[in-house]
N, C-alpha and C positions, 0 to 999 in steps of 0.2 A: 461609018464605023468610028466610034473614039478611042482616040489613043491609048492603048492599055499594052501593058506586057506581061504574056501568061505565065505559068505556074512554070515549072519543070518535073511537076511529079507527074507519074506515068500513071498513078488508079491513087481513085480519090480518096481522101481521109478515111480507115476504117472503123473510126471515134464517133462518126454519124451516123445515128442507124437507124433506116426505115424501119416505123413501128405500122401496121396497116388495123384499120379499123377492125374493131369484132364484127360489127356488121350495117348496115344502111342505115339500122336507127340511132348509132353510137354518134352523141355530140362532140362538139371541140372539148367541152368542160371536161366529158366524161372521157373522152383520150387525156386529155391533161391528166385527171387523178392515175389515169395507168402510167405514166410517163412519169410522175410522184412517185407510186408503189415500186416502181423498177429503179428510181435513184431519186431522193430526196430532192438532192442538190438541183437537181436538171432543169427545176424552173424557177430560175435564180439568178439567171442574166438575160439575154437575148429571145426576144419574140416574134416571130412573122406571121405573118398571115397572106394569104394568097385569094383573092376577093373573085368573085362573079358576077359583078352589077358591072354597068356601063363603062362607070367612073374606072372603078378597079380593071376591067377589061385593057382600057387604052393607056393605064399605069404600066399592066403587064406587057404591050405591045409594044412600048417605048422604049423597055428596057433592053428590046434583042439587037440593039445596038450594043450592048454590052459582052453579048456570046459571040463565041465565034462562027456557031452555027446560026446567028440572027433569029433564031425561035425566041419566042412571049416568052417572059420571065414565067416561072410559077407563081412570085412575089408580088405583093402590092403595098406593104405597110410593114414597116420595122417599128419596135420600142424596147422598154426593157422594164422587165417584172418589178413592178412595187410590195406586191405580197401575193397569196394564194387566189385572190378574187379581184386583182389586177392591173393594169401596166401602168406608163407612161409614153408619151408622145408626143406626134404635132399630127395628128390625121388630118386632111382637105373637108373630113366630116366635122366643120366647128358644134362646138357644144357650148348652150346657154347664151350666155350675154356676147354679140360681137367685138363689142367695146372694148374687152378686157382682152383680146388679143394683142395690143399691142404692153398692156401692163405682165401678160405671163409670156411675149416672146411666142406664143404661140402652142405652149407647152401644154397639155391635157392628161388628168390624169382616166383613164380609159376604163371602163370596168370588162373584163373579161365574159362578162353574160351577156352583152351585145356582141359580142363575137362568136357565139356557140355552135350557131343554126352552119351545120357544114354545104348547105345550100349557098348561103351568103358565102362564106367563106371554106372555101373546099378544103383547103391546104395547108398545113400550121407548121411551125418548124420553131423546136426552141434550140437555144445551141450559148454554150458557156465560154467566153474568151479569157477568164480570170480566174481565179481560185477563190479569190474576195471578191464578187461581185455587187458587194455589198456595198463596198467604197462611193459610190455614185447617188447615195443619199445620206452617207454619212461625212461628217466636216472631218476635217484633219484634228489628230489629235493634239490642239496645242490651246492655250489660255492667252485671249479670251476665244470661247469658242467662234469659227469660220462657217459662213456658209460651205453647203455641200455640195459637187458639183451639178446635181438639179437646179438648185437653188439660184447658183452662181450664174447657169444657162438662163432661167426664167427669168433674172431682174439686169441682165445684162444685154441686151440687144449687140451691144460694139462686139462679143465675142464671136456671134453668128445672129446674122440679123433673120429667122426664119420666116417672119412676116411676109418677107421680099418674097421668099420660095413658095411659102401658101400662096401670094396673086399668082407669080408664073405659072404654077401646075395647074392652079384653076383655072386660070384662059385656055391654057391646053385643054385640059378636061375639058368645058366646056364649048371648045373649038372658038374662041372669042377671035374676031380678025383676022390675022394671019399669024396666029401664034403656032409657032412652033413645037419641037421636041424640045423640050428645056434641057434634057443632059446636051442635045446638041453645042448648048452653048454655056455648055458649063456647070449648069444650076441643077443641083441634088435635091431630090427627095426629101422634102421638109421632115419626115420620123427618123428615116436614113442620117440625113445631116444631124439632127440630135444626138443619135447613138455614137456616132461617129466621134460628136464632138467631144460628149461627155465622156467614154473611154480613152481618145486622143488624148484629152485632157491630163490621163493619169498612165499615159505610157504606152498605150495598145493601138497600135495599126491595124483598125479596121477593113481595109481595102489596097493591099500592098499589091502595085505592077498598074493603079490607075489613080487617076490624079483627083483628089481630096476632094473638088466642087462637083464632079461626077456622081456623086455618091448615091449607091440605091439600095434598093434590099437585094436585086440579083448578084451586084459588088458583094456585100458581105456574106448573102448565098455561096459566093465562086471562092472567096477565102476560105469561108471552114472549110470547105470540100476540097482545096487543091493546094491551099500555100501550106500544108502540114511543118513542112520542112521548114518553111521561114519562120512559124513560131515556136517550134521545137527549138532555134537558135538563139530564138529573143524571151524563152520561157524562162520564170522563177521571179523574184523579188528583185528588182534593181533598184540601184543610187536613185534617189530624188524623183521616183514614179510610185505612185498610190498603188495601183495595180500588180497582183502577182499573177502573172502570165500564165498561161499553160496552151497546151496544141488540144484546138477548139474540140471539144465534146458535145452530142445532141442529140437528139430525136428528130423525124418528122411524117407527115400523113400526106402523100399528094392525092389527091381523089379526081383532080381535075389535071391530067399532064398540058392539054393543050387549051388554052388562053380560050375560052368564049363567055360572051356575055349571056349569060344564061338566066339570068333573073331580069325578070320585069320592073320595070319603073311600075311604083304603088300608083292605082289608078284613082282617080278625082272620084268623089259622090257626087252621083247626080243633084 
C-alpha cells in the first residue's frame, strides 16, 4: 500500500454525477455533447478516461494500491480540455515524431475522436476543480506577455521532467526486466503528473492525504469524490494563486466497473 491519508467525509461528493449512457451505441463524443447540454461549463477542465487494451488494463491494476479496497482503478489517463474537439497530455501512446518528446516535455495535444469508441475506452469522467479553468493556457496578465502554464510545463523539463515517467510506465507496461509498480516507488502517471502540476502550479491541490510523486488518475478520482470538505475550505480566489477554487463539480460513465482487458491487440496481415 502507499502511504496516503483518507478523507473524513462519510458519502461522497454529491457535485459528481453519474450520467449513464442512452444506450450501447452511444459514443464518448456523443455523451460529452450531453454533458454540454446539461452545463456548458463541465467540459472545461479535467478529463479521464478509463481504457480496455492491455496497456490501460495494467495502468488500471496498478493503481489499487491507491484504494483502500486494493480493486483496479476505473482510470487510466488524466488531461485537461483545450476545446470542444480536444485535450492535452502526456499519454504512453506517443504520437508522430519520437524526437520531439524531449522538445514538448512529453506534452500532446490529444484529439478527443481517438477516444470515442466506448470499447477502447468504456469510462469517461470529466470534473471542474476551478471556476477559471481556463488559466492553464492562458499567460498572466501582465506586459510583456508570459508564457501560460502549458507552455511553461512543455519548454521547461526542470519543473517536471515527464520524459523520466513515459520510460518508467512503459517498462512496466511492457513488463521490461524487472520493472516494477512505478507508484511503488514514487513515480506518477506521466498525464496525472501534468494535470497535477499545471493546477499546482496556480494554487489547487490535486490529490490532498497522498504525496505529490504518487500521482494518478484514481488520486484525483478519490479527491473529487471524497475531500469535498477540504476544498470547500480552500475555495474562491486567493493572494498570489491564478486559480479560483471551487469543491469539484462533474459527470461520469462507468461501463466497465471491473478492470479487464477486453480488447484485442490489432492483428498483423498476413
Amino acid at each position: 500500500m502507499l502511504a496516503s491519508r483518507q478523507s473524513g467525509a462519510t458519502r461522497p461528493n454529491d457535485k459528481i454525477q453519474e450520467l449513464e449512457p442512452l444506450n450501447k451505441r452511444e459514443n464518448n463524443l456523443q455523451w460529452l455533447e450531453r454533458v454540454r447540454a446539461l452545463n456548458p461549463k463541465a467540459t472545461d477542465g479535467v478529463v479521464m478516461f478509463g481504457g480496455a487494451s492491455p496497456s490501460h488494463f495494467r495502468i488500471r491494476v496498478a493503481q489499487s494500491h491507491v484504494r483502500s479496497d486494493l480493486l483496479p482503478s476505473y482510470w487510466s489517463l488524466a488531461g485537461l480540455f483545450k476545446d470542444d474537439k480536444s485535450f492535452v497530455s502526456v499519454p504512453l501512446e506517443i504520437c508522430g515524431d519520437i524526437s520531439e518528446t524531449p522538445n514538448t516535455n512529453g506534452v500532446q495535444t490529444c484529439s478527443l475522436a481517438d477516444y470515442k469508441d466506448p470499447q477502447l475506452f468504456p469510462n469517461v469522467a470529466v470534473l471542474r476543480f476551478a471556476d477559471n479553468p481556463e488559466f492553464v493556457f492562458s499567460g498572466p496578465e501582465k506586459q510583456p506577455p508570459e508564457r501560460s502554464i502549458v507552455e511553461s510545463i512543455q519548454g521547461q523539463r526542470g519543473i517536471i521532467d515527464l520524459p523520466a515517467l513515459i520510460v518508467a510506465w512503459l517498462g512496466y507496461v511492457w513488463a521490461v526486466g524487472e520493472r516494477g509498480n512505478p507508484l511503488l516507488a514514487g513515480i506518477g502517471l506521466p498525464g496525472s503528473a501534468f494535470v497535477a502540476t499545471a493546477y499546482g502550479t496556480a494554487g489547487i491541490e490535486m490529490a490532498p492525504g497522498l504525496s505529490s510523486g504518487s500521482i494518478c488518475p484514481e488520486a484525483i478520482w478519490h479527491a473529487a469524490k471524497w475531500w469535498q470538505s477540504f476544498y470547500d475550505e480552500t475555495s474562491g480566489a486567493r493572494a498570489g494563486q491564478q486559480a479560483i477554487g471551487i469543491v469539484p463539480t462533474g459527470y461520469f460513465v462507468i461501463r466497465q466497473p471491473a478492470a479487464a482487458a477486453d480488447v484485442e491487440a490489432p492483428k498483423k496481415k498476413p
